[in-house]
N, C-alpha and C positions, 0 to 999 in steps of 0.2 A: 312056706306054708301052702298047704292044698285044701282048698275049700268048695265044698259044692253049689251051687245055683238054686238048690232045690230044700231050701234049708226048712226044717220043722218049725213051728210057731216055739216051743221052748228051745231052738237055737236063737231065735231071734232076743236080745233085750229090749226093754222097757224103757221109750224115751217116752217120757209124760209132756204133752203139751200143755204151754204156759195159758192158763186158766181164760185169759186174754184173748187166745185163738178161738175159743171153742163159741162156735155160732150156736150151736145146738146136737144135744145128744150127747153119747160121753163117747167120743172117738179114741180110742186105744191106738197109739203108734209103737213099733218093735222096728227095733232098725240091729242090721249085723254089718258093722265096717270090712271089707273085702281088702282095700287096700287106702292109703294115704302117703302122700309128700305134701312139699309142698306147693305144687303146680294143681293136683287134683286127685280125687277122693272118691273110690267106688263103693257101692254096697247095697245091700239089698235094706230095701224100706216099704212098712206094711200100714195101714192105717185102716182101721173099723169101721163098721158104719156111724156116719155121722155130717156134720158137715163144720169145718174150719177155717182159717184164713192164715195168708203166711205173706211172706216178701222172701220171694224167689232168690237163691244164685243161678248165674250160668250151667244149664243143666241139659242133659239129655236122658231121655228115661225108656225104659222096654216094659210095658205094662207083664206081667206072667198071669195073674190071677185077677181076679173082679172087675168091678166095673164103675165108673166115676164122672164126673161132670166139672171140668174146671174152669172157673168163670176169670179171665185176665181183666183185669181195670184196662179200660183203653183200646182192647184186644179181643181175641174173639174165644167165641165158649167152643172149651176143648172136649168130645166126649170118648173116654177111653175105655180100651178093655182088653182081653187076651190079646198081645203080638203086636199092639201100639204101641208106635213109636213117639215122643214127643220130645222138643224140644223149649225150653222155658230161658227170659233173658232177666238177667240177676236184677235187680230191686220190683220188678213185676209186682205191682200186688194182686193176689190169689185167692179167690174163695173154692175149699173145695168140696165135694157133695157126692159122696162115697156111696154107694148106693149098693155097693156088696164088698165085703172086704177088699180091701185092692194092695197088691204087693208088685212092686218095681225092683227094676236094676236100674242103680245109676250110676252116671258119671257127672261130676261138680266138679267145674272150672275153681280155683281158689283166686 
């Protein structure tokens, strides 16, 4: 399968974050699986404005679009945007503060 990088917002689905996450605002996430095994897992992931919180896997991301502020417990505040690179270490916990739509490519260690 041949898939582009530059995917439209209705190629993306609807993963709804767990009510739990949501700090404030109503943050819309759309994610497209690019590829999976089970060593590791690419794809493209979009999140709205808003701000959330997660616990991390083993991740490396390439910001494409917007712009975001991610706060690591412990660690330091991350601020990203077009052509950032970053790297995240799995149980991390994360507050994030989207501040224009933001869409990545990633890769997740399993």
């Amino acid at each position: 399968m041949v898939r582009a990088a530059a995917l439209p917002d209705d190629q993306l689905s609807p993963d709804p974050l767990d009510g739990d996450l949501v700090v404030s605002g109503d943050p819309q996430v759309r994610t497209s699986e690019l590829a999976e095994d089970e060593a590791v897992a690419v794809g493209i992931w979009q999140h709205s404005p808003g701000v959330s919180r997660d616990v991390e896997s083993d991740e490396v991301f390439v910001v494409l679009s917007g712009r975001a502020t991610i706060e690591v417990a412990d660690g330091p505040t991350l601020q990203v945007g077009p052509g950032d690179v970053a790297m995240l270490a799995a149980g991390s916990h994360t507050v994030w503060t989207v501040h224009e739509t933001l869409r990545k490519v990633y890769v997740v260690r399993s």
